[in-house]
Structure formats: C-alpha cells, structure tokens
C-alpha positions as CSV (number, residue, x, y, z in Angstrom):
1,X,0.0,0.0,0.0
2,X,1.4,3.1,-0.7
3,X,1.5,6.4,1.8
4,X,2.2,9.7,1.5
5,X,3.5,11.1,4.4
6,X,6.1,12.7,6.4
7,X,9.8,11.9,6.6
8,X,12.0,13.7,8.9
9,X,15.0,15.2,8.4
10,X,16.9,18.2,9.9
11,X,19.1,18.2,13.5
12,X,18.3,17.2,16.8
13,X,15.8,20.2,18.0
14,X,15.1,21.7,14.8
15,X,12.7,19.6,12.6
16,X,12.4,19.6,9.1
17,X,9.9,17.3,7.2
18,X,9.5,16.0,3.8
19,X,6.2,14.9,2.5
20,X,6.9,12.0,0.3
21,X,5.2,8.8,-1.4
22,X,6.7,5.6,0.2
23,X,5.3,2.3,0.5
24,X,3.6,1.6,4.0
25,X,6.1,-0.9,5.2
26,X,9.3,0.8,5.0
27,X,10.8,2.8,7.5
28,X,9.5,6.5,8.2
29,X,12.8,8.2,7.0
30,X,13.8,5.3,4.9
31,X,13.6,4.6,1.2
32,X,10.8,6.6,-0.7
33,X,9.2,6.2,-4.2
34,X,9.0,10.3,-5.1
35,X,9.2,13.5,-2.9
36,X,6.3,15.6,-3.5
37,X,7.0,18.5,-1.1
38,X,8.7,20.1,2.3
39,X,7.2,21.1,5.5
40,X,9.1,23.3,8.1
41,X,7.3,23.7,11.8
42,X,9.7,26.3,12.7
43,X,8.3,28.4,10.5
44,X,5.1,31.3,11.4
45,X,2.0,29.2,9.9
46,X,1.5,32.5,7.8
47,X,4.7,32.3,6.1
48,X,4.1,30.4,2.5
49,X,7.5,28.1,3.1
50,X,6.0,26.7,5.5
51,X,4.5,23.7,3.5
52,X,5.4,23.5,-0.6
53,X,3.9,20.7,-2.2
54,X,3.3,19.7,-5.6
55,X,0.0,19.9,-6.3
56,X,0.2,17.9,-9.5
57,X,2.1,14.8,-8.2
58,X,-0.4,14.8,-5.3
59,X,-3.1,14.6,-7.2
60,X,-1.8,12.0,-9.8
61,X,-0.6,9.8,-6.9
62,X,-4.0,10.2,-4.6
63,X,-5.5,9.0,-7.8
64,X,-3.4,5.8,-8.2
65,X,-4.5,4.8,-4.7
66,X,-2.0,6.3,-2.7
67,X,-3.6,7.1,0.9
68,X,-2.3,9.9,3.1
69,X,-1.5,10.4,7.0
70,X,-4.1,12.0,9.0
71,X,-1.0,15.1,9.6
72,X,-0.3,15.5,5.7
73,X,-4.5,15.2,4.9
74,X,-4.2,18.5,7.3
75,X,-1.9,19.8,5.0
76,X,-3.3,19.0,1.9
77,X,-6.9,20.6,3.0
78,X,-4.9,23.4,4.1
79,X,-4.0,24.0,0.6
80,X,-7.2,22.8,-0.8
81,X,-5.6,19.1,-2.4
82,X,-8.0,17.4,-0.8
83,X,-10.4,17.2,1.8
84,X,-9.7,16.4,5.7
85,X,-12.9,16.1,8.3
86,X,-12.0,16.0,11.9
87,X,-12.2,12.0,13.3
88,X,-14.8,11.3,15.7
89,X,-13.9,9.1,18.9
90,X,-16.5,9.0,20.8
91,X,-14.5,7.0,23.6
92,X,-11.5,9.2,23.6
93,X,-12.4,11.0,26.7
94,X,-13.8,7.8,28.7
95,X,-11.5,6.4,31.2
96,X,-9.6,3.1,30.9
97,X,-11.0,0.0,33.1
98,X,-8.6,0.9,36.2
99,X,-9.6,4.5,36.3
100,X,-13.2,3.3,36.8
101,X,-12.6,0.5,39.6
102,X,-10.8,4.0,41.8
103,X,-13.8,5.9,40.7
104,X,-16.1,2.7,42.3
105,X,-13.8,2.7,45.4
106,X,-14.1,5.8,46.6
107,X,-17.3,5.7,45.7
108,X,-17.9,2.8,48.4
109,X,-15.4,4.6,50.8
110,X,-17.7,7.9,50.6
111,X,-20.6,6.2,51.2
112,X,-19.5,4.1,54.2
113,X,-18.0,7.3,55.5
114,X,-21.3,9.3,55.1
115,X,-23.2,5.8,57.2
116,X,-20.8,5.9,59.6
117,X,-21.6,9.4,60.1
118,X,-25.1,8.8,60.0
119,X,-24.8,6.3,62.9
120,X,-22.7,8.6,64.9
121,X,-24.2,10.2,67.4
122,X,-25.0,14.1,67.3
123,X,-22.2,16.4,67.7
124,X,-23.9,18.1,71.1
125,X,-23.0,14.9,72.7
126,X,-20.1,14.1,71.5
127,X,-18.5,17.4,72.6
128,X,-20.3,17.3,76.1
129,X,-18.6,13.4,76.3
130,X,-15.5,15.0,75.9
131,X,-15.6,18.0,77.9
132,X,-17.3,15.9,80.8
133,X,-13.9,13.8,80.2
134,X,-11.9,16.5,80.6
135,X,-13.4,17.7,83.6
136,X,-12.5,14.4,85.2
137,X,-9.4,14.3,84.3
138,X,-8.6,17.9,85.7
139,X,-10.3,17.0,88.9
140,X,-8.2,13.9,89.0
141,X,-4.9,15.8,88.6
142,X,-5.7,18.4,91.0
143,X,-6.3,16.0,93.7
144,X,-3.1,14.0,93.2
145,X,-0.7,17.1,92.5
146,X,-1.1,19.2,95.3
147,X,-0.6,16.4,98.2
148,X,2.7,16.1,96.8
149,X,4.2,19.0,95.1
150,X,3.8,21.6,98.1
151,X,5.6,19.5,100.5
152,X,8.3,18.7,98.1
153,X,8.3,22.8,97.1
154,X,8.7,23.7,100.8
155,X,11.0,21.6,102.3
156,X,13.5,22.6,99.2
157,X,12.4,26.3,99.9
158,X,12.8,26.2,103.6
159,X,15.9,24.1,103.9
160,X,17.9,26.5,102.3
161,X,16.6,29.6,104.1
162,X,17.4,27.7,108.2
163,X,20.9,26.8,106.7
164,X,21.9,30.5,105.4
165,X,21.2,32.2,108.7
166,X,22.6,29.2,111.0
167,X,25.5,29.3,108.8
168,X,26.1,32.8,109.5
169,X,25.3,33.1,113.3
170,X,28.3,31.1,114.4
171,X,30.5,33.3,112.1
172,X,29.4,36.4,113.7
173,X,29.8,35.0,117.1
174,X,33.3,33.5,116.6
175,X,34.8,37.2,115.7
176,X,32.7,38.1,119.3
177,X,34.5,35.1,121.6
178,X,37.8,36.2,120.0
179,X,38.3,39.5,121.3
C-alpha cells in the first residue's frame, strides 16, 4: 500500500519534514518512491515556506490509490488538495477500566464514611462526652498534685533559708568570743 507522508529530516531540535510517497512498510525516514514537497514547523504558519507541495504529483498519486497520514490530509486541505474532516472518537475521553474500579472505590469509601456518620451520634454529645472527660481528668490531677508537690516545694524552699542564717550566726559570734 502506498502512503504519502512525512519523513523527517533536519538536527536534533530543529525539525524539518518532507512529505513523500513511500510504501507503508518501510521505514519513516527510509527509502521513498518520489518526494512531492517540504514542511518546516519552525516556521510562522502565515509564512508560505511553511508547506510546498506539488499539487500535481499529489493529485496523480491520490488518484493511483495512494492514501495519506491523517497530519499530511491536514496539509493537503490546508492547501485545498483534498479534503480532511475532523475524526470522531466518541471514547476518547472515557477512562480506561482501572480508572473506573478507583472511581467505584471511593465511591464505596464515601458512602461508608457518610453511614458511619449517619450512625454517629449528634455532635452536642459528642463534645459534652468529651468535655465531661476532661473535667474528670482535671479534677483527678488536682487532687493528686497538690498532696505532693507543696511539700516537696517547701522543704526545698525552707531548707535553704534555716541553713543561710545558722551558717552565718556562728560566724558572727566566733569574731565576738575572739576579742
């Protein structure tokens, strides 16, 4: 079967195409029958180097049974060669089988969420639970903590304050016994 299509050429980063007639099962920049015109993407699409093609050639070869790409049909209706109708894939935007069995999941994890909320009980009690909670907890601590921690804060406070002035009575009395 024979194709007319695009066959690359140019440098790494800068493309440069030519549109020829090759047969469908040779390579894409491999042997060709006839080039029948250039197309240069680097180009502004206004500028008429863009795409050259030889509109005769086309022709003669389209009529022979030669079938072209869907990018050089764009081309061709560009320059009015032939004619080019947008495809029409009605699936293109559907998602593949594994997108659908998350979409499922999280469907059932939403709903179970939203039951689970439904069973819950009502916010009001819920915080009242907790702050009743709290309360005890509070009341728990303050009954334990202040057995202990003023005896241990006073005996630290006071111990210090009967050895500083003991300490210093018998200095003041040694100087006194002395003389």
């Amino acid at each position: 079967m024979l194709k007319i299509r695009l066959s690359r050429g140019g440098t790494k980063k800068r493309p440069y195409y030519s549109v020829v007639v090759a047969d469908s099962h040779s390579p894409r920049d491999g042997r060709f029958i006839e080039k029948v015109g250039t197309y240069n993407p680097l180009l502004k699409k206004d500028d008429e180097k863009r795409v050259v093609l030889k509109g005769e050639r086309i022709t003669e070869w389209l009529g022979k049974g030669a079938q072209a790409t869907e990018r050089v049909s764009r081309l061709l209706a560009a320059k009015g060669l032939a004619k080019w109708e947008h495809g029409s894939n009605p699936k293109k935007g559907e998602p593949h089988a594994k997108a659908k069995e998350r979409v499922t999941e999280r469907a059932e994890r939403a709903a179970a969420l939203a039951e689970a909320l439904a069973n819950a009980p009502p916010e009001e009690e819920v915080v009242e639970e907790v702050v009743a909670e709290e309360a005890a907890l509070v009341e728990a601590v303050a009954e334990e903590a202040p057995a202990e921690e003023p005896v241990a804060e006073e005996s630290a406070v006071e111990a210090p304050a009967e050895d500083a002035p003991a300490e210093e009575a018998p200095a003041a009395e040694a100087p006194a016994e002395e003389a």
